[in-house]
Structures are given as C-alpha cells and as structure tokens.
C-alpha positions in Angstrom: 0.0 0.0 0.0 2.8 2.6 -0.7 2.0 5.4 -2.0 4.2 8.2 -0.4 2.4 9.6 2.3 3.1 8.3 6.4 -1.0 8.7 7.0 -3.6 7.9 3.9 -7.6 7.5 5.3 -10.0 7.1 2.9 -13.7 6.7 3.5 -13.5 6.1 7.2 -16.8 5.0 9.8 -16.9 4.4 12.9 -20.4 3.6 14.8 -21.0 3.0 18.6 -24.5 1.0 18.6 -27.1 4.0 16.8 -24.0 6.6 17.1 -21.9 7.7 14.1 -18.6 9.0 15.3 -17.2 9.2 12.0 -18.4 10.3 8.2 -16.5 8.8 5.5 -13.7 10.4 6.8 -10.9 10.7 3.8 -7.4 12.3 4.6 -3.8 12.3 3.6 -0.5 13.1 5.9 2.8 13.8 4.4 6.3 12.9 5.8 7.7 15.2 8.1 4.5 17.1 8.5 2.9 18.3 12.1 -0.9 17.9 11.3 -3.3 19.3 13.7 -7.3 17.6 14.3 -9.1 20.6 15.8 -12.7 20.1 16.8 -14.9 20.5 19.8 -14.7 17.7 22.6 -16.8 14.4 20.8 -15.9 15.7 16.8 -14.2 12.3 16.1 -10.8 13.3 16.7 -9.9 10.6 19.5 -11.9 8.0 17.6 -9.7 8.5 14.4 -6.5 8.4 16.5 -7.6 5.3 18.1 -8.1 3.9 14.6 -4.8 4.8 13.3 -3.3 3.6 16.4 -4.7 0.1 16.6 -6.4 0.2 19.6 -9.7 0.1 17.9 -11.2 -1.2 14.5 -13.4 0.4 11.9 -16.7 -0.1 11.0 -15.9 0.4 7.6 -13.2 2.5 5.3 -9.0 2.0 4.8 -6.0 3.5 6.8 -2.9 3.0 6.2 0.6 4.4 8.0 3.9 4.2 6.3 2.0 2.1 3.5 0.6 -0.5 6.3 -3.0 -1.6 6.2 -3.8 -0.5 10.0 -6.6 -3.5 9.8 -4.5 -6.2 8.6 -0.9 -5.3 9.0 -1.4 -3.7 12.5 1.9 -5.2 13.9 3.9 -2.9 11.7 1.6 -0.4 12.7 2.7 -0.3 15.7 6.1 -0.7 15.5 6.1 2.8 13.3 3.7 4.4 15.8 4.9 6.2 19.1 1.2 7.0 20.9 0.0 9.7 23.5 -3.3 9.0 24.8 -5.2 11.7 26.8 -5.2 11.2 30.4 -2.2 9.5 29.7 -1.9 6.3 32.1 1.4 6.3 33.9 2.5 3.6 37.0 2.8 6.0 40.1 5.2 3.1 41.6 8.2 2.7 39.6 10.8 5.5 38.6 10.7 7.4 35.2 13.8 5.6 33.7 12.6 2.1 35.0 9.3 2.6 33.4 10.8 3.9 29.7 13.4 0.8 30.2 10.4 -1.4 30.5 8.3 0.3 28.1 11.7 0.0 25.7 11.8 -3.7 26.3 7.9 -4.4 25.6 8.5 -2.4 22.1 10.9 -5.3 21.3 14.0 -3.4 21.7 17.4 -4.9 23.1 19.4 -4.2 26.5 21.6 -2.5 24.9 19.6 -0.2 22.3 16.9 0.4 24.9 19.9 1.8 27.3 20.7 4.2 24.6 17.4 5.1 23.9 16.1 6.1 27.5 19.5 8.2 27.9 18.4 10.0 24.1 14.8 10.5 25.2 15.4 11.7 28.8 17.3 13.9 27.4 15.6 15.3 24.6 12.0 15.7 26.8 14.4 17.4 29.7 13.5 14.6 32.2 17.1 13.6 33.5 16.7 15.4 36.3 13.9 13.7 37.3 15.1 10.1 36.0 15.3 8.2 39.6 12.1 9.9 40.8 8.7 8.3 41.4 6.1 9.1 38.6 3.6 9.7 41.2 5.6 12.2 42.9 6.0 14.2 39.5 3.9 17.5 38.7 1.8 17.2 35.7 3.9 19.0 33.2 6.8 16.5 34.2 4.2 13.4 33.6 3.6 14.7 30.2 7.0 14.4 29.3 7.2 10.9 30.3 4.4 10.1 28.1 5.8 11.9 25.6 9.2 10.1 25.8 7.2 7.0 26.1 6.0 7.5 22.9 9.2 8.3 21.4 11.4 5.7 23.2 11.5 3.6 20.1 12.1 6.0 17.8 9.0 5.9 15.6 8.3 7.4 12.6 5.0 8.7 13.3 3.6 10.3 16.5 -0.1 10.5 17.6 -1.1 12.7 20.9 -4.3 13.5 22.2 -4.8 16.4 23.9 -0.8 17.0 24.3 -1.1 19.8 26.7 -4.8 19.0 28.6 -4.0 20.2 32.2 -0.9 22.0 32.0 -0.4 25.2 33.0 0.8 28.2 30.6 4.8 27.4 31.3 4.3 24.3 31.1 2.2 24.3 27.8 5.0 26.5 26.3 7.8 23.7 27.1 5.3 20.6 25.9 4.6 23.0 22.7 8.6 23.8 21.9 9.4 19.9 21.9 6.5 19.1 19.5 7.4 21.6 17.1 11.4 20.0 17.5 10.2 16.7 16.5 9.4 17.4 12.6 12.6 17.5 12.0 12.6 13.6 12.2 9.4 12.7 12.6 5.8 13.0 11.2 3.4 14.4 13.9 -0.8 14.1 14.1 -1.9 15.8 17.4 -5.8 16.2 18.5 -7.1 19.1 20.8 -9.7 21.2 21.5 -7.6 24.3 22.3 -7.4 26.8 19.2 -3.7 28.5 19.8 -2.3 25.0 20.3 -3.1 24.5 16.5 -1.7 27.9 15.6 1.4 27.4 17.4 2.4 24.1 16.3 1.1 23.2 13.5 1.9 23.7 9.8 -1.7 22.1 8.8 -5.1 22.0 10.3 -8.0 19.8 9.9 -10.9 21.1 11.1 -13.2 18.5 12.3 -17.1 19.1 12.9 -19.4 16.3 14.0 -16.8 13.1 12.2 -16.4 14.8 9.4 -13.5 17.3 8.1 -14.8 20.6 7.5 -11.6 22.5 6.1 -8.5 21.0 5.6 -5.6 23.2 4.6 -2.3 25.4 6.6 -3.3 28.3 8.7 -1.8 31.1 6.3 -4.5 29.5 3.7 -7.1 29.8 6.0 -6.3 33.1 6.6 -6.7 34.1 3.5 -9.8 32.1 2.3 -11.2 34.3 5.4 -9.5 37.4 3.8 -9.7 36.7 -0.3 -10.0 40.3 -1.1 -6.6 41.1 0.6 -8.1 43.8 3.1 -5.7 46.0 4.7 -6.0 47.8 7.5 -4.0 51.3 8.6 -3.3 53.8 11.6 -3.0 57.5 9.8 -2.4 60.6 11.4 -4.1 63.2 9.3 -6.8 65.5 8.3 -10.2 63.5 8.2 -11.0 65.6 5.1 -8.0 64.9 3.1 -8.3 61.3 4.5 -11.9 61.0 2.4 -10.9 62.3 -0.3 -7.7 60.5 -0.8 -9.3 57.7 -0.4 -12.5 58.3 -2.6 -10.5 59.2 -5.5 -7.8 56.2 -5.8 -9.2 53.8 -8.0 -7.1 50.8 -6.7 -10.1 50.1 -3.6 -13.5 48.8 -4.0 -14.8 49.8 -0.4 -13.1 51.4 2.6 -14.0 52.3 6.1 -12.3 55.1 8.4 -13.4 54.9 12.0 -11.6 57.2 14.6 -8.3 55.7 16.6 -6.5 57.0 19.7 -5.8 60.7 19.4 -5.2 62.1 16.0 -5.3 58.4 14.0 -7.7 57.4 12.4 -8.2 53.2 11.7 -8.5 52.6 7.4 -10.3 49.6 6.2 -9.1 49.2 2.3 -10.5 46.4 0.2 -8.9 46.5 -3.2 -9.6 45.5 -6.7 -9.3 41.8 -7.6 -7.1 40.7 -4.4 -3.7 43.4 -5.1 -1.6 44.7 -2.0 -2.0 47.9 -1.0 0.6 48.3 1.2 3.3 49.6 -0.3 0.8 51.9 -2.1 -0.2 53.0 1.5 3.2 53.3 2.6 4.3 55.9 -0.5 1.2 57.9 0.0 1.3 58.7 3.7 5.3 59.6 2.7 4.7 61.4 0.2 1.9 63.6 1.9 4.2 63.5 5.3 0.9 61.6 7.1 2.1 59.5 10.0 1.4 56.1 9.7 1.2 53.7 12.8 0.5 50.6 11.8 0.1 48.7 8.4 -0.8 45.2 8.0 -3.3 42.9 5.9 -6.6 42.1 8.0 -5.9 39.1 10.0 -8.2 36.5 11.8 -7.5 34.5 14.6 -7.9 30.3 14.4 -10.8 30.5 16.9 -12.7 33.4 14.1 -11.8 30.5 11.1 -13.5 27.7 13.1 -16.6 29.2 14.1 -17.0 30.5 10.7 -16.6 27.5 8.9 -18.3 25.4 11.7 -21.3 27.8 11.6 -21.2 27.4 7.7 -21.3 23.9 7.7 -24.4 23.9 10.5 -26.2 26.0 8.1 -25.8 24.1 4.7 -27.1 21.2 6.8 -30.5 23.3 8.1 
C-alpha cells in the first residue's frame, strides 16, 4: 500500500450502537509534517486516533501508516507508531527511567539499544533530572514528558497525541509546545485538541473536524486568506479626516473602505482592493509622500478560533 504519504484514510466510519462517530472520513498526511485535528470535545478526533493507532477497528473505510493496512498489518503499525493517549496512564510506583526501560523492552528493543534510547529520550524531553524519581511524585507537566518520551522511546516514525497539553499550565504548555514543534525534524506528527492556539502554534496544517467529518483542511496562512480573499488591509494614519476621504474616494485601486476614529489624531483605514492586489506599499508611499504619519500597516488578520466558528457555523447552516 505505498504510496508516499506516512497517513492515507479514505472513506473512514466508525459507529458505537445508533451513534456515528465518523463520516466517511478521507485524509492524507505527508512525511515530516505536524498535522493538527481541531474540533470541539466528541468531533471524532480521538476516535480517528484510536483507529490509526490500533487500539480500535473500523466499522468500515481503509487506513494506512507508512503504507501498512492498519486493519490487517497492525503489527507494523505499531512498530512505526509512538502513541499519547489523553489522560495519559502512567505507574505512580516505579521510577521514570525504569518505566521507559520497560516500556523499551515491551516495544521489542534490546538491553543494549533500549539503554541508549532512554538516555536520548530523557534527554531530549528534559527529564534527567527527574530520572530516579517516582512518577507519582512528578507535577503534571513532568508526567507529560514521560508520556511523551514513552511515545518516542523507540524512535517511531510517526507520532499520535491526544490532547498533548490537557491540564498544564501556561509554562508548562510553552515547554510541551517547543518539543513538539522540535520533533518534525525527524518525525511526522498528528496531534488532537480542543484548544485553538495549540493549532496555531504548532502546526503547519489543520483539519478542522465538525461532528466526524472534516470541514476544512488546509495550513493556517491559507485559512487566513480564504477568510480574507480580497486582501483587506488595514492602517493607523495621522491626518486630516478631510483629506483622509478624499484620498481615499479618489484612488481607484479600492472597492470599499472604512475610516473609524483611533486614539488621538489616527484614524483606523479599512481598504479592500480590486481583484485581491496589495495595498501596502501603495499606503506606505502615499502617507510619505503627503508626510501623514502612519502607525501601523498590515493585511486584515483572523485568529484560528474566528476561522472555526466560521466554517463550523457554515457547515451547521448548509445542513438546516
């Protein structure tokens, strides 16, 4: 089944009794990328993960990771597959190296290369300090570095967490974020979570997931502009509210603009242009040239928690 990508779904369901958790779900992961499954708490993202991880069949559709059937060629699966579960279940009894030994070992790997692994992975998720300690006695952040060293102890090729940073407070989310984000340069990432600046942090692509099905699928600077396909731009000018209006009225390169006041002598512009161009440089020459000061000059920008509710409010009303 290789065809070039480490995730390929196609056509995925998955029913509990009456309950559909998952729509013919069809997507594609590339090597090397970090893919983020945004949806609200019960979209489908833990069922998919589950899917792709073995731990739990499909009522009908194909997955495949790293050209393995997940179905019929799970063992291979799993050996290419580090896995974070939310909640993550860790042993409060035994010590953080004894528990990645042993998880080592159960992953097939020998003395020897399991030795050199634990050492690479307490390292790299910052946990030698805390290597002789009991898990139970470790704060949360700290237990979600074990997980996440558990899941990379035998150096997969793909790695699946749910809910990554669930818990954690804002340093802590910071440090869990920064070590995701180091791990595309070797391996291919698919994270689930409910929490919209996780996405935006970490993540080169998002999949929007509404309800087991995938509502948008693209990276964020393409959502960005699919919410913004005119290219408006918005600017902080000091000057004359007269000569403002007219300026503006007269230049042929907008369709529409807005002025609304700003602190003190600005004033906020709101320029949509003909067929998509960039004003800015225009913008730029012209407060120059007229010796306006300009405060601020940027392309209209919306924030990953305005491009899911639009196009989760979108898809709710196509289906009333």
């Amino acid at each position: 089944m290789e065809n070039g990508f480490m995730i390929d779904v196609a056509n995925l369901v998955k029913d509990y009794a009456s309950y559909r958790a998952l729509h013919n779900l069809s997507f594609s992961v590339g090597r090397g990328e970090i893919v983020g499954l945004l949806g609200r708490n019960g979209a489908g993202k833990s069922s998919t993960m589950r899917i792709l991880s073995c731990f739990m069949p499909a009522t009908a559709g194909t997955a495949s990771v790293a050209g393995f059937d997940v179905f019929t060629e799970s063992y291979e699966v799993r050996r290419r597959i580090g896995y974070m579960p939310e909640n993550n279940p860790l042993p409060p009894e035994m010590r953080v190296r004894e528990y990645l030994k042993f998880r080592a070992r159960l992953k097939g790997m020998t003395r020897v290369h399991s030795r050199q692994r634990v050492d690479a992975v307490l390292e790299q998720c910052s946990l030698t300090e805390v290597s002789r300690k009991l898990i139970g006695h470790l704060s949360k952040g700290f237990r979600q570095r074990v997980g996440l060293a558990d899941a990379l102890v035998h150096d997969p090729e793909l790695i699946i967490l749910d809910e990554p940073t669930i818990g954690l407070d804002p340093n802590q989310i910071r440090s869990v974020r920064a070590l995701i984000k180091s791990l595309a340069q070797k391996h291919t990432v698919l994270l689930s979570t409910h929490i919209l600046p996780e996405v935006e942090m970490t993540c080169g692509r998002v999949l929007i997931m509404e309800q087991g099905r995938i509502l948008a699928d693209d990276t964020p600077e393409n959502l960005q502009n699919h919410m913004n396909p005119e290219g408006m731009v918005r600017a902080e000018i000091a000057a004359p509210l007269e000569a403002l209006q007219e300026w503006l009225a007269d230049w042929a390169s907008i369709s529409r603009y807005d002025i609304a006041p700003g602190q003190g002598e600005y004033f906020v512009c709101s320029l949509t242009p003909h067929e998509g161009a960039d004003l800015r440089e225009s913008v730029y020459g012209e407060c120059r040239d007229r010796h306006w000061n300009l405060r601020e000059l940027t392309r209209a920008r919306f924030s990953l928690e305005d491009i899911f509710v639009h196009v989760t409010r979108h898809n709710r009303e196509e289906e009333h």
